[in-house]
C-alpha positions in Angstrom: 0.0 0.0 0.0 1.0 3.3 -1.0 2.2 6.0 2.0 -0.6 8.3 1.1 -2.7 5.3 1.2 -1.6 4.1 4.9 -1.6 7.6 6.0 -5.6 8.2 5.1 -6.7 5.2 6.7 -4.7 5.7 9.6 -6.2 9.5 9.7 -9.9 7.5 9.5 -10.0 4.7 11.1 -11.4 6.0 14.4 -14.6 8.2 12.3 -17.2 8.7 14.2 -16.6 5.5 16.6 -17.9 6.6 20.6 -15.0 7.9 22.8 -14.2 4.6 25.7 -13.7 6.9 29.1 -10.1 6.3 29.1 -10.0 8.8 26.0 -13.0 11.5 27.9 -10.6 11.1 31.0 -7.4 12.1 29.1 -9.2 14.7 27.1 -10.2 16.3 30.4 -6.4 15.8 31.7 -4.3 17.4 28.9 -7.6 20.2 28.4 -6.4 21.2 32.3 -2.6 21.4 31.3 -3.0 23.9 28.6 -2.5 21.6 25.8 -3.5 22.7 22.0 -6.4 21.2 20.6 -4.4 19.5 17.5 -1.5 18.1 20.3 -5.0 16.7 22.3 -5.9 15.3 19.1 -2.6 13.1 17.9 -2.4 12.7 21.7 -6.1 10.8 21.3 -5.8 9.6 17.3 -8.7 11.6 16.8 -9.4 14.3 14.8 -9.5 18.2 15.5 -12.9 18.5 14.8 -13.9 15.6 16.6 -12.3 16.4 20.0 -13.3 20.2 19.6 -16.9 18.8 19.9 -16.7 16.7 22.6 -14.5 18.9 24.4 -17.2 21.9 23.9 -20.4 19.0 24.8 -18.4 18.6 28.5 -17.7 22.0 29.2 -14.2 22.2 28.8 -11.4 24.9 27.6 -9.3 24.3 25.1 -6.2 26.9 24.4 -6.9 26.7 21.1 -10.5 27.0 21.5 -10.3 30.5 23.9 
């Protein structure tokens, strides 16, 4: 398989799958250390726009997001 190949699969193969509460537990653990939304993201192997969201459904404060 190509790189660019891998790469998008990789970058998809969490879509729209629920969040376990390991990964709602380290959301709300690197949200109170300040970290950027896209270092939360890799940090989660989700996407920007998906931990944005569920950061903003439990109330929380993103340094990006400010």
């Amino acid at each position: 398989m190509p790189a660019y190949d891998r790469g998008m699969a990789e970058r998809f193969e969490r879509h729209k799958q629920a969040w376990t509460s390991e990964e709602v537990q380290k959301l709300h653990t690197l949200a109170k250390k300040g970290m950027p939304l896209r270092a939360i993201a890799r940090a989660l192997t989700r996407s920007e726009e998906s931990t944005k969201a569920r950061a903003k459904a439990d109330g929380l404060n993103i340094a990006s997001l400010r």
